[in-house]
N, C-alpha and C positions, 0 to 999 in steps of 0.2 A: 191428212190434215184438212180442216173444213177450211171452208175459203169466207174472203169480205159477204160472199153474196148472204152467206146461212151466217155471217155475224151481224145483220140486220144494225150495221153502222156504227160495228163495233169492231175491231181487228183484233181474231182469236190468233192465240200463241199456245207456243207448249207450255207445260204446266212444269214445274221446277222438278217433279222427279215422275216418275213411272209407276207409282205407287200411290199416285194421286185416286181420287174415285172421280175423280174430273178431270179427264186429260188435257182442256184447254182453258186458259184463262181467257175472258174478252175484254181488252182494255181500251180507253178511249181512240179513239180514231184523233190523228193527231190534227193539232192547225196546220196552214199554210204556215208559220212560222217555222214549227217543228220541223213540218216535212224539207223546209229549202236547207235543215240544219244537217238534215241524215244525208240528204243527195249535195250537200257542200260539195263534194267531190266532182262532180257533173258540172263540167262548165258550158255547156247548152243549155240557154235560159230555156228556150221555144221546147227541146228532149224534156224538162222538168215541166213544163207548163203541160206537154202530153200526155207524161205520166200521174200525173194527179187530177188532170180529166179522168181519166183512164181508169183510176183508182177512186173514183169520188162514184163513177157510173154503178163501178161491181160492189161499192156499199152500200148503193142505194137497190140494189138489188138486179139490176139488168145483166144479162145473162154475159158470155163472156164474145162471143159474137156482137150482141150488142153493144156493144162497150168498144170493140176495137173497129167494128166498120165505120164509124167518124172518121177516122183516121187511117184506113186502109192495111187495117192488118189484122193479123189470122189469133181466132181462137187460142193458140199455140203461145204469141207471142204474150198477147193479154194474160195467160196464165205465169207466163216466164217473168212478166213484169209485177204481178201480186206475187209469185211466192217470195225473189226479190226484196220486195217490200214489208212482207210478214218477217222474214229474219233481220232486216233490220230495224222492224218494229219492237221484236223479242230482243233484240240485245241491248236497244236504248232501256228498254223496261227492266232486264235484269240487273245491266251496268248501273242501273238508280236505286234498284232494290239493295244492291251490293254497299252501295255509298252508303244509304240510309243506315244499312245495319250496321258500317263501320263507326257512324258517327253515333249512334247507340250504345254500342259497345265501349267506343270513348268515353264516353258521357256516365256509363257503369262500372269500368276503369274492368272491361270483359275481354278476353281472347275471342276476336272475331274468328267463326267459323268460315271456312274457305266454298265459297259454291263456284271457284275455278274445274277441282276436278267433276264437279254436276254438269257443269256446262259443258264444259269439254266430253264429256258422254252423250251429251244431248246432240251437242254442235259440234262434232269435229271438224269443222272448215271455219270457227268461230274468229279464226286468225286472221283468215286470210282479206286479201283485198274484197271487197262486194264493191 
């Protein structure tokens, strides 16, 4: 998976099937809003305030060392904190692709097609806690 750094400020995701000629989409890099929406869960303001330094450095393109010695921690962790962040970049984006096309399909009085069993191909841990 290519990372923030080669999305030049853009967070690339998987592409909806495998059969794409482009395996990744790059979608906006989200606001501070968005982001406190996805780490709701995280009740560490100061945890959240370092992970989006953290993630703001590797879409501005600094390497992943640079990015985590502000803050005293390894290459290692920096990448555990982006990919993290890239799956639940991908599921807010598909969860909304999902709505939209329900609410299309409504509106054309259409049998929505199911992208539960794509996803769950894609992301078999799509369930779980992150």
């Amino acid at each position: 998976m290519i990372n923030l750094k080669e999305g030049r400020g853009k967070v690339p995701i998987r592409n909806s099937t495998q059969h794409e000629a482009t395996p990744y989409l790059l979608v906006d890099f989200p606001t501070r809003e968005e982001f406190e929406l996805m780490y709701a869960r995280h009740k560490d303001q100061a945890l959240k305030d370092k992970y989006w330094d953290i993630l703001q450095h590797r879409s501005q393109g600094k390497t992943l060392e640079q990015s985590g010695k502000p803050f005293g921690i390894t290459r290692e962790r920096v990448r555990q904190i982006e990919a993290k962040f890239q799956r639940k970049v991908c599921e807010k984006y598909w969860s909304q692709t999902e709505a939209n096309l329900s609410k299309i399909c409504g509106l054309l009085n259409l049998v929505k097609p199911s992208l539960d069993s794509e996803m769950h191909e894609m992301f078999p841990l799509a369930d779980d806690n992150r």
